[in-house]
N, C-alpha and C positions, 0 to 999 in steps of 0.2 A: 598615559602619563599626563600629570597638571602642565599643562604648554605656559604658566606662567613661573612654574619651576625651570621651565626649559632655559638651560646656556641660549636659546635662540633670543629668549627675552629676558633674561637676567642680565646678558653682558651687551645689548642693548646698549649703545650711548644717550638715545634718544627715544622715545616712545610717544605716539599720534594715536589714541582710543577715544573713537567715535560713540556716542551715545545715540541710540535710537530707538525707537518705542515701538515696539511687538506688535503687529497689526495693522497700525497707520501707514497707511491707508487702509492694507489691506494684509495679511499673513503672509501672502503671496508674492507682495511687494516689495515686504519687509524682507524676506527671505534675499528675492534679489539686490536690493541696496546693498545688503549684508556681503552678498558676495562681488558687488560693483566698489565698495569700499577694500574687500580684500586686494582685489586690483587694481587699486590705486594706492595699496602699500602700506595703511595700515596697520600698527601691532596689534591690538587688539580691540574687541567690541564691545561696548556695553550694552547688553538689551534690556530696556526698559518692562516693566510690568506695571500696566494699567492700575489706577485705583483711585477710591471715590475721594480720599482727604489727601492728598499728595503733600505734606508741608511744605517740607523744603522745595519743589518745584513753582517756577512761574508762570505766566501765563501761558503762554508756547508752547511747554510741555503738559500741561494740564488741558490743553484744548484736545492736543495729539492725544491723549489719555482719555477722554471723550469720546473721541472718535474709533477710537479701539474697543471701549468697553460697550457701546450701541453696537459694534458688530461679534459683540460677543465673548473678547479677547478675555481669560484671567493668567493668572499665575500656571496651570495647568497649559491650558494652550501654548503659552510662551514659552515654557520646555517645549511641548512637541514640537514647537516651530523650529529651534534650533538643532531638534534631533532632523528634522526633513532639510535644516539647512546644510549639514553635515552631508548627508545622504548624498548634497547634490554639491557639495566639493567644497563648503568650508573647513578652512583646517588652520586657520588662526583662535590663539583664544577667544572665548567669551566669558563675561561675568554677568550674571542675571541681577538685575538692580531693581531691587523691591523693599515693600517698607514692609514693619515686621505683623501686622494683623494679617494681607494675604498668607504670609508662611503660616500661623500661627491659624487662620483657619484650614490649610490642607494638611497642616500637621508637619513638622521640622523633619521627623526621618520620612516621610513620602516623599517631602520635596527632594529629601538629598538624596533618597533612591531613584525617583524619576530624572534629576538633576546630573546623577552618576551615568545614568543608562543611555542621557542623551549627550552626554560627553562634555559638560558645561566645566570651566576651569572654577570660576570664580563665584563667589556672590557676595552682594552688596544690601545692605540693610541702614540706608541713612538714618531713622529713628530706635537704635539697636544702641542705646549708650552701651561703653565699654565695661560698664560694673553688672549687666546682666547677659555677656554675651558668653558667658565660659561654657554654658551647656552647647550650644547652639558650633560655639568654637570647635569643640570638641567630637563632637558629629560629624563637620566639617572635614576634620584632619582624617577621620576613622575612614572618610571614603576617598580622600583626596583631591578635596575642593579645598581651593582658597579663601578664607572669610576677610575681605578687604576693610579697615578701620579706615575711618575719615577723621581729619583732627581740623578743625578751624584756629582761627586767633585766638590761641587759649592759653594758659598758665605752662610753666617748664615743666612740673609738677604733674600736671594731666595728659602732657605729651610725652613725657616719660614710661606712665601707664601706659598709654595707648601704644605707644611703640613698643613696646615687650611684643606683644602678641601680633606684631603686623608679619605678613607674607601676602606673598603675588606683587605687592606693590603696597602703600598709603595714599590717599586719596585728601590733596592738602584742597579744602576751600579757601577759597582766594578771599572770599568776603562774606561776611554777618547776612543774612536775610536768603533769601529765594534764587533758582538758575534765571539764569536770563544776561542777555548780552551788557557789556560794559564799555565806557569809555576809556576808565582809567581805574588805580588798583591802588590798594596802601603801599608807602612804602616799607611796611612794615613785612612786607611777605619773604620778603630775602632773610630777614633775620628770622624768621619762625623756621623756614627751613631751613637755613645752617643748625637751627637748634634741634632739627627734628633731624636732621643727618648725623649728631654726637652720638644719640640714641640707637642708632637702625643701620643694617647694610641695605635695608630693603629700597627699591626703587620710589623716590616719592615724585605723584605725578602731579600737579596742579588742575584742579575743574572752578568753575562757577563764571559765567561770562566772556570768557573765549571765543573770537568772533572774526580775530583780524590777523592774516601775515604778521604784521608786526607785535601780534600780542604772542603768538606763537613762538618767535626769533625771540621775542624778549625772555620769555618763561623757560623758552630752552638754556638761557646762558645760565637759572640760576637754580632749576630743577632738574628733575629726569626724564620729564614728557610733558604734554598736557592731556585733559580730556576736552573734548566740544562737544556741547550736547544742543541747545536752543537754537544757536546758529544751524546749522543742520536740521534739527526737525523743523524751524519754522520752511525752510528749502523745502524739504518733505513738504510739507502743508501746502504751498506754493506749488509743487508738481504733482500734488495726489492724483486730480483727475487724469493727469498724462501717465501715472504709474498706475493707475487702475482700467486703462484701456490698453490692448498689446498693440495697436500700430503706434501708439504715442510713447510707448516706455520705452523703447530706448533712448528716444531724445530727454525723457524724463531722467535715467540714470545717466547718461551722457552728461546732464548737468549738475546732480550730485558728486559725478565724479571730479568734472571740474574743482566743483568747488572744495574741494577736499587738497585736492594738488594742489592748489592755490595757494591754500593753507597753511599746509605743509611744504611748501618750497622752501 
């Protein structure tokens, strides 16, 4: 079953989905973060898939995406990582976050058959505008995957569109331009989503700069979750070599854990 269909996460008050990039350090590494974050009580994962033009990403995650694809990481790999993470006791959703040339070179139904087989809920295609995603959408549903819409600061008009066709969740950008950490936010975010809630029962989570307890307490009073993804990987980046040696990685995940509870308190 799509675990982002699941009453476990549907009737959710609040939802915490970590973004982290498949390989950085290391597959292996990745694997356990994935499962060091499920025990720190996370709803859901986002696994990042490495690639050479990343737009929307910033520097942070574009390093980590370097560093992944020098040891070989693609679209390909990052299923099988989450089918071996599986293997070894996750059982929280995941959405695979990729931009649309890797899908588009392994081919849309591979993906979602390899994507099916490794038990992945979700997927996520930041450069996938909503006016060419109906094939794509539709493949999706045929296996029962979630194709997650992102909607920024945009028209009522566009958001309307895009909220038709949302499940698993909406994926609200908080701000114009690239991920990466923030100090402060529009005030314009509350009112995009009260208008994106007229449209949708679907849970909408906020991402882009997310960094601080109190960014988190804030976005919970006026959304349904957030995502953190820079904060986090730049952490990652910061304990690679402790999460790439085993007498160092537990104190390595010991302090991604932290910092996750921290977060989320």
């Amino acid at each position: 079953m799509n675990r982002l269909l699941d009453p476990k996460f549907v009737n959710k008050t609040k939802r915490f989905v970590p973004y982290i990039m498949a390989g950085d350090p290391t597959l292996e590494a990745s694997i356990d973060i994935a499962l060091t974050l499920q025990e720190a009580g996370v709803d859901a994962i986002e696994w990042g898939v490495p690639f050479s033009d990343p737009l929307a990403d910033g520097p942070v995650i574009q390093e980590a995406g370097e560093r992944a694809r020098k040891l070989g990481m693609n679209i390909e790999r990052a299923v099988d990582g989450v089918k071996l993470a599986r293997e070894k006791g996750l059982t929280i959703p995941v959405i695979l976050f990729s931009y649309i040339n890797p899908v588009l070179a392994i081919g849309e139904g591979r993906l979602l058959s390899l994507m099916s087989d490794a038990d992945i809920d979700g997927l996520l295609i930041p450069d996938l505008p909503v006016e060419e995603s109906d094939s794509i959408r539709a493949e999706c549903r045929n296996v029962g995957i979630s194709l997650i819409p992102l909607i920024t600061l945009s028209s009522r008009d566009r958001i309307e569109k895009i909220c038709q066709n949302g499940e698993g969740f909406i994926y609200f950008v908080s701000s114009h331009g690239v991920t990466g950490t923030r100090e402060s936010f529009s005030e314009k975010i509350a009112d995009s989503i009260n208008t994106i809630k007229k449209y949708t029962d679907v849970p909408v989570l906020v991402g882009f700069g997310i960094s601080q307890p109190q960014h988190v307490s804030y976005f919970n009073t006026i959304s349904d979750g957030v995502i953190v993804g820079s904060a986090l990987v730049h952490l990652i980046g910061e304990q690679k070599y402790a999460l790439m040696h085993k007498r160092d990685k537990v104190e390595g995940l010991d302090k991604i854990k932290e910092f996750v509870l921290e977060l989320n308190s």
